[in-house]
PDB file of the backbone (N, CA, C, O) and the ligand in Angstrom, with CONECT records:
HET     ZN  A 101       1
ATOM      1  N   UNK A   1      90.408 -86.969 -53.667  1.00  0.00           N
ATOM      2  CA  UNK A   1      89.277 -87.850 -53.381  1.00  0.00           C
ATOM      3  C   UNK A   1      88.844 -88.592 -54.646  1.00  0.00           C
ATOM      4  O   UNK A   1      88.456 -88.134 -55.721  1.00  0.00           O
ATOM      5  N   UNK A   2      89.007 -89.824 -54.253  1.00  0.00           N
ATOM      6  CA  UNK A   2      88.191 -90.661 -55.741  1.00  0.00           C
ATOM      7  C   UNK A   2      86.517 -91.207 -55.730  1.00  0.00           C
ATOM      8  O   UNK A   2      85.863 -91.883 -54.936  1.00  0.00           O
ATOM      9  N   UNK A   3      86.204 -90.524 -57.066  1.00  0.00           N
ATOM     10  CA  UNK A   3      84.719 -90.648 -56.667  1.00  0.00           C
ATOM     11  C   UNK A   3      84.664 -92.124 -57.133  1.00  0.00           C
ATOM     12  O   UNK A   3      85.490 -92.669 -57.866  1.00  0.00           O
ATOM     13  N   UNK A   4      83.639 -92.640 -56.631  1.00  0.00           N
ATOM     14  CA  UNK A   4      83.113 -93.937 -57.098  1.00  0.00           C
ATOM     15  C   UNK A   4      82.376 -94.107 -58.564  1.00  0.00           C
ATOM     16  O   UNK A   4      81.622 -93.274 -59.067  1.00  0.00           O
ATOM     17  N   UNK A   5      82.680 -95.097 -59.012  1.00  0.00           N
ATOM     18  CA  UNK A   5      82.343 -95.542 -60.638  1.00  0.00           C
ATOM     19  C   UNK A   5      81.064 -95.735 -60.377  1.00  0.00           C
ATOM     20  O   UNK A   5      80.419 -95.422 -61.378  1.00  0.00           O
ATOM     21  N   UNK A   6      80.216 -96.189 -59.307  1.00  0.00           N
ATOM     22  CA  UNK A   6      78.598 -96.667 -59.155  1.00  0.00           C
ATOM     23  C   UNK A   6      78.374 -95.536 -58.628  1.00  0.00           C
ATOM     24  O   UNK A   6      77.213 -95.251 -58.923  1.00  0.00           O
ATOM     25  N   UNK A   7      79.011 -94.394 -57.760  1.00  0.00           N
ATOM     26  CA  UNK A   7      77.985 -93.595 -57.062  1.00  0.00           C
ATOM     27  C   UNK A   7      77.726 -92.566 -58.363  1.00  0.00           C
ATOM     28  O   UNK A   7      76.644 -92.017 -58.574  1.00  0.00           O
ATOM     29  N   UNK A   8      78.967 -92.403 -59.223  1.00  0.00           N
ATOM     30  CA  UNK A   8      78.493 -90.937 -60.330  1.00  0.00           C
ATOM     31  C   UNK A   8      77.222 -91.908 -61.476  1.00  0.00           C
ATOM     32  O   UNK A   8      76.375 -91.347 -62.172  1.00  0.00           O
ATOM     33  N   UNK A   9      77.368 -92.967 -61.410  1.00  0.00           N
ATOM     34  CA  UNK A   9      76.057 -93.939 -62.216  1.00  0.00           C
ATOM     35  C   UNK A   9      74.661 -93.268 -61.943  1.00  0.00           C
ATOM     36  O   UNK A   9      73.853 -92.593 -62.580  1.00  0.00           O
ATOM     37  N   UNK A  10      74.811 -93.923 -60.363  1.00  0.00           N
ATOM     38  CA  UNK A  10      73.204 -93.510 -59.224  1.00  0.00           C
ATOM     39  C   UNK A  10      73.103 -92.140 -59.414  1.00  0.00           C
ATOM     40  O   UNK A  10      71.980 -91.636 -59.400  1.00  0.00           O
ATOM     41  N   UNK A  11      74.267 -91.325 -59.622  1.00  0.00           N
ATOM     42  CA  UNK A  11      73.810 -89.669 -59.714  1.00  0.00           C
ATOM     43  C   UNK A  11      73.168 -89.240 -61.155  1.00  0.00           C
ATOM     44  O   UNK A  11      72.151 -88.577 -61.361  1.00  0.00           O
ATOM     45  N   UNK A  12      73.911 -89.718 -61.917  1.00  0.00           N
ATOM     46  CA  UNK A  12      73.187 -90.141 -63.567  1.00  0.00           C
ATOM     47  C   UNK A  12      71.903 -90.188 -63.406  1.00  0.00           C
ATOM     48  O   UNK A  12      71.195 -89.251 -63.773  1.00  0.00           O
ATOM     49  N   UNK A  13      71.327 -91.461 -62.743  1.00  0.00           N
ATOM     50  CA  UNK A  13      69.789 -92.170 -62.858  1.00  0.00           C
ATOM     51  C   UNK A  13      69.137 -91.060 -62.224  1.00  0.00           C
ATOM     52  O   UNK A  13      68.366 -90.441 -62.957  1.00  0.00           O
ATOM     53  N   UNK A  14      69.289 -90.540 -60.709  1.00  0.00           N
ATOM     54  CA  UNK A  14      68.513 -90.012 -60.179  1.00  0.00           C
ATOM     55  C   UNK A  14      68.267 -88.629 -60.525  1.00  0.00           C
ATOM     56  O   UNK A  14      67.133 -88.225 -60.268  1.00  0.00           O
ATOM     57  N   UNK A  15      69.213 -87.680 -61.137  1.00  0.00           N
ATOM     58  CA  UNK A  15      69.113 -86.590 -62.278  1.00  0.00           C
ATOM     59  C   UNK A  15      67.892 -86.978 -63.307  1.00  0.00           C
ATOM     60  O   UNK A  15      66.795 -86.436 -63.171  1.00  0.00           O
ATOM     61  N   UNK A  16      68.096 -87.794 -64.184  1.00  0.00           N
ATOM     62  CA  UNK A  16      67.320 -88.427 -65.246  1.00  0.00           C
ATOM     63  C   UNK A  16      66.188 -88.493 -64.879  1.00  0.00           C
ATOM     64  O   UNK A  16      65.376 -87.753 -65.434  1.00  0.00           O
ATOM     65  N   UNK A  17      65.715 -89.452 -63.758  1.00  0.00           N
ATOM     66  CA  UNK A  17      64.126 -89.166 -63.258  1.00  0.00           C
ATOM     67  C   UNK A  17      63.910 -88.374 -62.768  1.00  0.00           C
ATOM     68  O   UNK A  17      62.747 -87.983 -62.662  1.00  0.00           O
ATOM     69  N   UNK A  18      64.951 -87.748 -62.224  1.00  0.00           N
ATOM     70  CA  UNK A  18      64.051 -85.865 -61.700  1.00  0.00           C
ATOM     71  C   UNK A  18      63.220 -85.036 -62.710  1.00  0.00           C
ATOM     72  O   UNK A  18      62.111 -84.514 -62.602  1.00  0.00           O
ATOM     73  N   UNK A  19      64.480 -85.103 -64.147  1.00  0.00           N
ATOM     74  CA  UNK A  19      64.039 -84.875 -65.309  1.00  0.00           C
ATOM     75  C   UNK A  19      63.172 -85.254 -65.874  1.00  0.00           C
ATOM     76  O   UNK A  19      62.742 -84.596 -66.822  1.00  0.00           O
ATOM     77  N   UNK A  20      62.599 -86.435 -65.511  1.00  0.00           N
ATOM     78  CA  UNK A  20      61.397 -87.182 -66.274  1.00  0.00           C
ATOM     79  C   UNK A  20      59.967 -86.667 -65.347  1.00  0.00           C
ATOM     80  O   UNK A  20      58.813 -86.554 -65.760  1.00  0.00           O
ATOM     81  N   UNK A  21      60.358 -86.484 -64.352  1.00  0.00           N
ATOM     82  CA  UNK A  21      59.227 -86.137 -63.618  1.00  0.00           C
ATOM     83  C   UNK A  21      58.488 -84.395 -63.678  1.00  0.00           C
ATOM     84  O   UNK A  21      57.323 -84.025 -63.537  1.00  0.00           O
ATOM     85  N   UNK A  22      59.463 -83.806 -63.886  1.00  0.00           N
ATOM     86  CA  UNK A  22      59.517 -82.519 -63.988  1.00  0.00           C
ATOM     87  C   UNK A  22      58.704 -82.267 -65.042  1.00  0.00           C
ATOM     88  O   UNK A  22      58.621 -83.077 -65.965  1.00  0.00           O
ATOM     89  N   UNK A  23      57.962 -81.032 -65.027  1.00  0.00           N
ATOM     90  CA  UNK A  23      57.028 -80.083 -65.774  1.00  0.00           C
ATOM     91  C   UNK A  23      57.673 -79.529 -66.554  1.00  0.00           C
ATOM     92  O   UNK A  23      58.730 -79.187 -66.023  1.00  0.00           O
ATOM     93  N   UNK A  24      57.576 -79.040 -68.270  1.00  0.00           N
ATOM     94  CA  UNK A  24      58.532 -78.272 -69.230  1.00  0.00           C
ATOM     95  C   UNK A  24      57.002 -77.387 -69.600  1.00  0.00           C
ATOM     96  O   UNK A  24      55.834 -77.696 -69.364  1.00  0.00           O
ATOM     97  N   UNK A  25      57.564 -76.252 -70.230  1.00  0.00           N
ATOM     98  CA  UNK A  25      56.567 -75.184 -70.589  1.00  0.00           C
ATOM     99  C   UNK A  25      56.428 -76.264 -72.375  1.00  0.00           C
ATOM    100  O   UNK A  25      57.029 -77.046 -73.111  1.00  0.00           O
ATOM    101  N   UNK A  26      55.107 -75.461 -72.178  1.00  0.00           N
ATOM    102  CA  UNK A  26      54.501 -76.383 -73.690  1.00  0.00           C
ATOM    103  C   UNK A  26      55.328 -75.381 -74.561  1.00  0.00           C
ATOM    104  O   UNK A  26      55.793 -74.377 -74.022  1.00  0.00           O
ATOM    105  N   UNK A  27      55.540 -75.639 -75.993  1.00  0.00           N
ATOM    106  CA  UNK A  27      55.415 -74.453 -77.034  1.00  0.00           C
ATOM    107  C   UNK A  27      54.430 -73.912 -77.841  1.00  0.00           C
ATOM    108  O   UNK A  27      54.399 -72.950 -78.609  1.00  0.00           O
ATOM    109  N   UNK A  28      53.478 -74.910 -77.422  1.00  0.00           N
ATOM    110  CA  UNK A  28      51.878 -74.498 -78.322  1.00  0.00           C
ATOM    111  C   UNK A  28      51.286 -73.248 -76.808  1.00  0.00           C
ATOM    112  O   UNK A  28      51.050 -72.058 -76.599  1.00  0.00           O
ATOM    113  N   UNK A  29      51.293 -73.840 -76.503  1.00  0.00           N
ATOM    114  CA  UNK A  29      50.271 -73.000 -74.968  1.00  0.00           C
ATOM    115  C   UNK A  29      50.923 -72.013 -74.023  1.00  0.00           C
ATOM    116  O   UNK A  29      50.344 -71.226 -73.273  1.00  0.00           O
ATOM    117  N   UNK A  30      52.438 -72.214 -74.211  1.00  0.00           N
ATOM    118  CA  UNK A  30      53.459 -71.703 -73.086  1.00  0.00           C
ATOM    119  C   UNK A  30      53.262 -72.023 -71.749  1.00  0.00           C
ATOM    120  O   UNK A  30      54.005 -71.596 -70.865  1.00  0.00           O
ATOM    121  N   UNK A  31      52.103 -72.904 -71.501  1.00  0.00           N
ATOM    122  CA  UNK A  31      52.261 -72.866 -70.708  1.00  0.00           C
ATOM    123  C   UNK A  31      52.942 -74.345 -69.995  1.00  0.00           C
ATOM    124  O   UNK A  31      53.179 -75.339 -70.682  1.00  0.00           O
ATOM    125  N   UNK A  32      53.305 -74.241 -67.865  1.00  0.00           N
ATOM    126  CA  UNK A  32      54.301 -75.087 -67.424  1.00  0.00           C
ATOM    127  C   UNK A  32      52.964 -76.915 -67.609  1.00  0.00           C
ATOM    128  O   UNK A  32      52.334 -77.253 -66.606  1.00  0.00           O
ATOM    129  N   UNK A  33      52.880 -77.397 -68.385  1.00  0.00           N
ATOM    130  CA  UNK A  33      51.944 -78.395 -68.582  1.00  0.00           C
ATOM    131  C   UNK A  33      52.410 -79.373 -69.254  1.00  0.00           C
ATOM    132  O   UNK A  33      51.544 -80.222 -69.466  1.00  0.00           O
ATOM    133  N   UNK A  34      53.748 -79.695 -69.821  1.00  0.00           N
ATOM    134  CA  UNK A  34      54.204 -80.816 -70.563  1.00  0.00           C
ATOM    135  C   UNK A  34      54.579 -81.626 -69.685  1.00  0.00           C
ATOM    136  O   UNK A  34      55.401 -81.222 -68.863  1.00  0.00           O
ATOM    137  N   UNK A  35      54.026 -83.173 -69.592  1.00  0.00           N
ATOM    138  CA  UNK A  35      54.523 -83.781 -68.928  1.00  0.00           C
ATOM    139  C   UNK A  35      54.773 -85.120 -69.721  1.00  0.00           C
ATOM    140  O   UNK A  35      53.969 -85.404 -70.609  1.00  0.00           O
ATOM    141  N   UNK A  36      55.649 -85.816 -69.508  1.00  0.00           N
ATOM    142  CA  UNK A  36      55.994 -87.263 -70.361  1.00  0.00           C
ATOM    143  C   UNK A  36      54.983 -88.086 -70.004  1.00  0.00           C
ATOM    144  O   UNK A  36      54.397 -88.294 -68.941  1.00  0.00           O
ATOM    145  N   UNK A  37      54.845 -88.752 -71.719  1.00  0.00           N
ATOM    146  CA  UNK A  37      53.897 -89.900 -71.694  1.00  0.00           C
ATOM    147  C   UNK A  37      54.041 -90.828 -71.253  1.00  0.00           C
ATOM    148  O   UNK A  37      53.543 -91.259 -70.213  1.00  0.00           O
ATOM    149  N   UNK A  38      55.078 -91.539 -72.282  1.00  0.00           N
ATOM    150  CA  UNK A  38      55.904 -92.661 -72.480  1.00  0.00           C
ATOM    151  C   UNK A  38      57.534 -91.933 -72.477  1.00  0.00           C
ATOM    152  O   UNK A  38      57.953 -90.939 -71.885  1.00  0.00           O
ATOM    153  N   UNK A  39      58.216 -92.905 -73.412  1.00  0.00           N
ATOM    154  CA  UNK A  39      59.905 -92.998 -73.164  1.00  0.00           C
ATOM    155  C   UNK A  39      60.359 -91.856 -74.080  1.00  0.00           C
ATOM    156  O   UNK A  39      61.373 -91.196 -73.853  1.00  0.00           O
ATOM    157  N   UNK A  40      59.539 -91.660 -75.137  1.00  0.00           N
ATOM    158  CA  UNK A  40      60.224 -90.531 -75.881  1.00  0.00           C
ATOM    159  C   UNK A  40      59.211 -89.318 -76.372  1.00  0.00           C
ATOM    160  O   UNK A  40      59.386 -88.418 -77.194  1.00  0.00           O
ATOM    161  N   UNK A  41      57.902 -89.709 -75.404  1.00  0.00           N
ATOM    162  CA  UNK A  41      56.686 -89.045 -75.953  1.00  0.00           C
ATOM    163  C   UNK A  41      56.763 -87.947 -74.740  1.00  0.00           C
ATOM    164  O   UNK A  41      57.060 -88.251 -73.584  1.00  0.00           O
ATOM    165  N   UNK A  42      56.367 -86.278 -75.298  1.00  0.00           N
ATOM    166  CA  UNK A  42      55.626 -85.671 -74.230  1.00  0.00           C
ATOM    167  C   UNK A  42      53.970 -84.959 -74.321  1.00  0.00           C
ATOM    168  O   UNK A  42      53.315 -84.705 -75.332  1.00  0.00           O
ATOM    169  N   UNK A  43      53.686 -84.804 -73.179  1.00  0.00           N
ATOM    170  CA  UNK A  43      52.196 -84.310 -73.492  1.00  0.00           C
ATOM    171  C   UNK A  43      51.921 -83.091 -72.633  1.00  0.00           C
ATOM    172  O   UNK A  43      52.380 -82.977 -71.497  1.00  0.00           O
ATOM    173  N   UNK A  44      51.153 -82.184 -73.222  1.00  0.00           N
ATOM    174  CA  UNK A  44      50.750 -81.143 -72.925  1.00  0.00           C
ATOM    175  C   UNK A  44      49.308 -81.349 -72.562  1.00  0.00           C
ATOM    176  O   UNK A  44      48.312 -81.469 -73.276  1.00  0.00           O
ATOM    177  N   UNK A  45      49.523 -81.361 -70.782  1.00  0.00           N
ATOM    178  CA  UNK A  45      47.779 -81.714 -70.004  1.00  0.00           C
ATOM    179  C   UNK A  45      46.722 -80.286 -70.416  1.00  0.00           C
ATOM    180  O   UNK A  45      45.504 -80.257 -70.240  1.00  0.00           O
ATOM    181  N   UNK A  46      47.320 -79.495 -70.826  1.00  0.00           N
ATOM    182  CA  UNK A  46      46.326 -78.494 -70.984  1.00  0.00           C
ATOM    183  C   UNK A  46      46.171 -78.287 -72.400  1.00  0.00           C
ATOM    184  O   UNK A  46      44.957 -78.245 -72.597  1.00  0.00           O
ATOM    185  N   UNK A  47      46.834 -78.127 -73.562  1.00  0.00           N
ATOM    186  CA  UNK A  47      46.083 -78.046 -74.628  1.00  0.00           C
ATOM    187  C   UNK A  47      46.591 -79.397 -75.502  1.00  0.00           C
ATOM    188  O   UNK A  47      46.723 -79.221 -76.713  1.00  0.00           O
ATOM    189  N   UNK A  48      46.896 -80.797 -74.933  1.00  0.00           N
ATOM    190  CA  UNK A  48      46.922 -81.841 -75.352  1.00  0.00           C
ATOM    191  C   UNK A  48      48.047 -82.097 -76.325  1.00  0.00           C
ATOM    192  O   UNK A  48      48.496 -83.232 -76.487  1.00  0.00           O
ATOM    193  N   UNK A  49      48.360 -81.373 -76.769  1.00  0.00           N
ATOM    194  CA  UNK A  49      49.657 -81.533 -77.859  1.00  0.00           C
ATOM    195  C   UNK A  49      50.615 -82.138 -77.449  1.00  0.00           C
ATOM    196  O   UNK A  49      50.930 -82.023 -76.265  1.00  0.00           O
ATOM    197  N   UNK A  50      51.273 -82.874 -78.239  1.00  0.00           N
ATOM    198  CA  UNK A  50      52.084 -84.034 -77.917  1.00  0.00           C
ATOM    199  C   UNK A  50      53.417 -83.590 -78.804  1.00  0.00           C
ATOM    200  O   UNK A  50      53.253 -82.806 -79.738  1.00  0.00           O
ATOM    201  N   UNK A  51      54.910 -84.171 -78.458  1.00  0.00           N
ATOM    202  CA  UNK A  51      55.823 -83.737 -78.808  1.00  0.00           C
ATOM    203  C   UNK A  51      56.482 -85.169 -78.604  1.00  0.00           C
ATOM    204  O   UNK A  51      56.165 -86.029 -77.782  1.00  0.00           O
ATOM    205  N   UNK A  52      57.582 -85.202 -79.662  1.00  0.00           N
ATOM    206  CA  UNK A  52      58.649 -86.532 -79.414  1.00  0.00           C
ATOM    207  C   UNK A  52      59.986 -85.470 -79.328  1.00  0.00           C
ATOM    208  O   UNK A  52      60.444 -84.536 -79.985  1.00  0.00           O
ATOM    209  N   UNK A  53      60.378 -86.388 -77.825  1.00  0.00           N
ATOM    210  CA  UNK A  53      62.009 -84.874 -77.455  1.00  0.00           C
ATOM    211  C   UNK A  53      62.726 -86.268 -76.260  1.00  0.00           C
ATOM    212  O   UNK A  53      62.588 -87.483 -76.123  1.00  0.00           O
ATOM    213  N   UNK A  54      63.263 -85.497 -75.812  1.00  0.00           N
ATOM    214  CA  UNK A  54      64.523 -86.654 -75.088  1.00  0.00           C
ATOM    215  C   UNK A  54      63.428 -87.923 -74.713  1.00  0.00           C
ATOM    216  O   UNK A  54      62.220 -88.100 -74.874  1.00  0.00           O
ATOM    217  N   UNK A  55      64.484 -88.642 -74.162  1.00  0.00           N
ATOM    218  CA  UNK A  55      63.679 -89.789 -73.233  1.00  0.00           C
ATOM    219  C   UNK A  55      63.543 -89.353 -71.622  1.00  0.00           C
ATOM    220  O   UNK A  55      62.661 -89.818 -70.902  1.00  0.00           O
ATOM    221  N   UNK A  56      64.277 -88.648 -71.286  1.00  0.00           N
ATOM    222  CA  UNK A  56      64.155 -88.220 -70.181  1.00  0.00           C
ATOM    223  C   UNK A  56      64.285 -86.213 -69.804  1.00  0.00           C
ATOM    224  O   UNK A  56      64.511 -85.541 -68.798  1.00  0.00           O
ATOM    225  N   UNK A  57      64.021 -85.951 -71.103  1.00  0.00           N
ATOM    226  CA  UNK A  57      64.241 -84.347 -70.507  1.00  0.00           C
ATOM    227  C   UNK A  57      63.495 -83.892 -71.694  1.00  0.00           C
ATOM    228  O   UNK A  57      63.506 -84.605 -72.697  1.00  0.00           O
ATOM    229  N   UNK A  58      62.860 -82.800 -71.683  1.00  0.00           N
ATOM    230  CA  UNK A  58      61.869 -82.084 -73.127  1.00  0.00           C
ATOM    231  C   UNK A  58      62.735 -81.170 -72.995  1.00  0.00           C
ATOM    232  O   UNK A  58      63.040 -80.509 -72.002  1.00  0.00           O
ATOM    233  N   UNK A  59      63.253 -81.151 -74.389  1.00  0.00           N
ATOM    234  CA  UNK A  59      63.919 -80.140 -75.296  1.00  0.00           C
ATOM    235  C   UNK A  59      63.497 -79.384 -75.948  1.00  0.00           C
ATOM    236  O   UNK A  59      64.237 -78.656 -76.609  1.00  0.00           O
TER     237      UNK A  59
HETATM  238 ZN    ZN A 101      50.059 -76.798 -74.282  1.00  0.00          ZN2+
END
């Protein structure tokens, strides 16, 4: 079976914003509260701390 050159693309993108949307545990607070700001920014809604980590996934 040959996969398609655009469908493994669309599987790329839609991984990526799952990832962007998704909750990461803080490392200041532990707790699940990091959420992206901007493109390379993340933020921690509960004790505010901010982190620069992927563009689309906190590392
Ligand atoms: Zn925190």
């Amino acid at each position: 079976m040959v996969v398609g050159y655009g469908k493994s693309i669309r599987e790329k993108v839609r991984t990526a914003v799952l990832k962007s949307k998704a909750r990461y545990q803080c490392p200041k607070c532990s707790r699940m509260a990091v959420k992206r700001a901007s493109s390379a920014i993340w933020q921690c809604i509960k004790c505010n701390a901010r982190f620069a980590s992927g563009t689309y996934e906190f590392k």
